[in-house]
C-alpha positions in Angstrom: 60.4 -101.4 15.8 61.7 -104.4 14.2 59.7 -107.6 14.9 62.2 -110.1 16.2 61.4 -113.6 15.5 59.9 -115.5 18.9 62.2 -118.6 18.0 64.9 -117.0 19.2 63.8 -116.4 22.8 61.3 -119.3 23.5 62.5 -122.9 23.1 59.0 -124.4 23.8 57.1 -122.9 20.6 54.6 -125.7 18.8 56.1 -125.1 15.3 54.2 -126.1 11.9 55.1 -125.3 8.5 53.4 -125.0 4.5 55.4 -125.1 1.9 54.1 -125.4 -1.6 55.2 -124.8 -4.8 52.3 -122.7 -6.6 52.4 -121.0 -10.8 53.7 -118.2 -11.9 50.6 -116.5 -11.8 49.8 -117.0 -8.6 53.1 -116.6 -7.3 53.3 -113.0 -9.0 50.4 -111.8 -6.9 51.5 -113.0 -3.7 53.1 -109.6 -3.1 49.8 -108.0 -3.2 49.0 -109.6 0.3 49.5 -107.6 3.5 50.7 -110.7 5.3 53.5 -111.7 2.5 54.3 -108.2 2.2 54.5 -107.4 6.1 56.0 -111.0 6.7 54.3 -111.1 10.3 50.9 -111.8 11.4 49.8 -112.2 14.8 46.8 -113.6 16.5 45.7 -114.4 20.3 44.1 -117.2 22.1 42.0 -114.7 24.1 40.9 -116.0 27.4 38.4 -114.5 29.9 37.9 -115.1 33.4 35.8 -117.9 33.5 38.5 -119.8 30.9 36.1 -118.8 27.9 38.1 -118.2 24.3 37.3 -115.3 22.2 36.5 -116.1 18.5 35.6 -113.3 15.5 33.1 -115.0 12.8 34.2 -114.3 9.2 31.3 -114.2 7.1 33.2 -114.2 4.0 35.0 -117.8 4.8 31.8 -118.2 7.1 34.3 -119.8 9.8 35.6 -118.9 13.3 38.8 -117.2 13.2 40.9 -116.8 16.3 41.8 -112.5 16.2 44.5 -111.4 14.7 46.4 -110.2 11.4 49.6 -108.4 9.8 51.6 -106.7 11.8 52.0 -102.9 10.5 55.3 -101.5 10.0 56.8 -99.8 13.1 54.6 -102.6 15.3 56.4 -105.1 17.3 54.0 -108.4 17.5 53.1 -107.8 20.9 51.6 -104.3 19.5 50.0 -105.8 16.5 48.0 -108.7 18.3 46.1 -105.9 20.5 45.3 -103.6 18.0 44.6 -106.9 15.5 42.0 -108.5 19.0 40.6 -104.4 19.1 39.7 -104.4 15.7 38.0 -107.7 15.5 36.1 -107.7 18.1 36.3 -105.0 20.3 37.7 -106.5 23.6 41.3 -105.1 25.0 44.0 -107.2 25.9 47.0 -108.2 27.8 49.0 -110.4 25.3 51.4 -112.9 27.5 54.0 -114.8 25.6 54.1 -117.1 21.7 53.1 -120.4 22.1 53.1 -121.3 18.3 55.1 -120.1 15.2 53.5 -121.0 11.7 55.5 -120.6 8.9 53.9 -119.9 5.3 56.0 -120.4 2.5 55.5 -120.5 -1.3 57.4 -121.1 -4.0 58.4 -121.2 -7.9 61.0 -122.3 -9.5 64.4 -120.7 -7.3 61.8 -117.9 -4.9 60.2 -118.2 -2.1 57.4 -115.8 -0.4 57.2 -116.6 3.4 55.3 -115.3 6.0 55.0 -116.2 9.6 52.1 -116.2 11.8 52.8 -116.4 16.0 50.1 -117.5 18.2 50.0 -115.7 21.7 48.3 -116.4 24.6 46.0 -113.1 26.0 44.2 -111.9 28.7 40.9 -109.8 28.2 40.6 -107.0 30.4 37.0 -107.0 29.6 34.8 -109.8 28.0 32.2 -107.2 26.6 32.6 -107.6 22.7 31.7 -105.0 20.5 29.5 -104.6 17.6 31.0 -102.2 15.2 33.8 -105.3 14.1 36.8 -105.4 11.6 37.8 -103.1 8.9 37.6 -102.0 5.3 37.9 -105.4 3.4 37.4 -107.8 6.5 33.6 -109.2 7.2 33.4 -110.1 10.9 30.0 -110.7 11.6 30.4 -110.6 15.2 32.8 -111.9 17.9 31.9 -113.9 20.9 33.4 -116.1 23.8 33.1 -120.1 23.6 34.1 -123.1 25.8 35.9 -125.3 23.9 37.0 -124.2 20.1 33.8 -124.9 17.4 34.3 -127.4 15.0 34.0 -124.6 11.9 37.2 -123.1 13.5 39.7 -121.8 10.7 44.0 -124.0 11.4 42.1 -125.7 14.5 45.2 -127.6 14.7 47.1 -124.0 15.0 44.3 -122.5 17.4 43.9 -125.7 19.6 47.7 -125.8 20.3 48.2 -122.3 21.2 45.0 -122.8 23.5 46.3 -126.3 24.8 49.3 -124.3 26.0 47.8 -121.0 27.2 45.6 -123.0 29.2 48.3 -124.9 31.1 
């Protein structure tokens, strides 16, 4: 399946953007990353019943993350948020609709590498998290629900729009 750019159906999306040229070096590498490589990630402002948000803890950037990663190949986005929320912290969900588009771009010299990340709203069907958590080269800690987005949340700005909206 070919992941189709939410842009192009929604009119409402909160849209950001970084752009910044970076050194040969580092630009060279960029290709190793799933996400530049993929061009797609997906996350999802989880909710639960009582209006709680579900949050994974990466130890390595010891931060809260809201779920959510590169879309495989073959995935459409809506495919690659569950199995992204599944991975990270166990809970199932119902994705809804993008509320954000983040676009990642760097450069050097004449090239560009660019990937997007779309932030959907979702719907747990359970709120039990689980305990076995991420995969080969991620570290989440644990996952849990919260009130209100912590202030060690990783693009709050990104996170707290997409929430803003899915709570609406």
């Amino acid at each position: 399946m070919t992941v189709t750019d939410p842009r192009e159906r929604f009119d409402d999306l909160h849209v950001l953007r970084s752009e910044y040229e970076v050194d040969a070096e580092t630009f060279a590498g960029l290709g190793e990353y799933e996400a530049f490589q993929s061009g797609w990630v997906a996350t999802a402002v989880t909710l639960d019943e009582d209006d709680r948000i579900l949050l994974a803890y990466d130890g390595d950037d010891e931060q809260w993350v809201v779920p959510g990663g590169t879309v495989q190949s073959g995935e459409s986005l809506r495919e690659g948020v569950v199995r992204e929320v599944r991975e990270e912290t166990g809970v199932d969900v119902t994705p809804e609709r993008p509320h954000a588009v983040y676009d990642v771009v760097r450069t050097h010299s004449e090239d560009s590498h660019t990937f997007r990340v779309v932030g959907f709203s979702a719907t747990a069907t359970d709120s039990e998290v689980g305990t076995n958590l991420g995969v080969d080269d991620e570290n989440i800690e644990r996952a849990a629900w919260f009130d209100e987005l912590p202030k060690e949340t990783f693009d709050r700005e990104f996170a707290q729009a997409v929430l803003s909206k899915a709570r609406e």
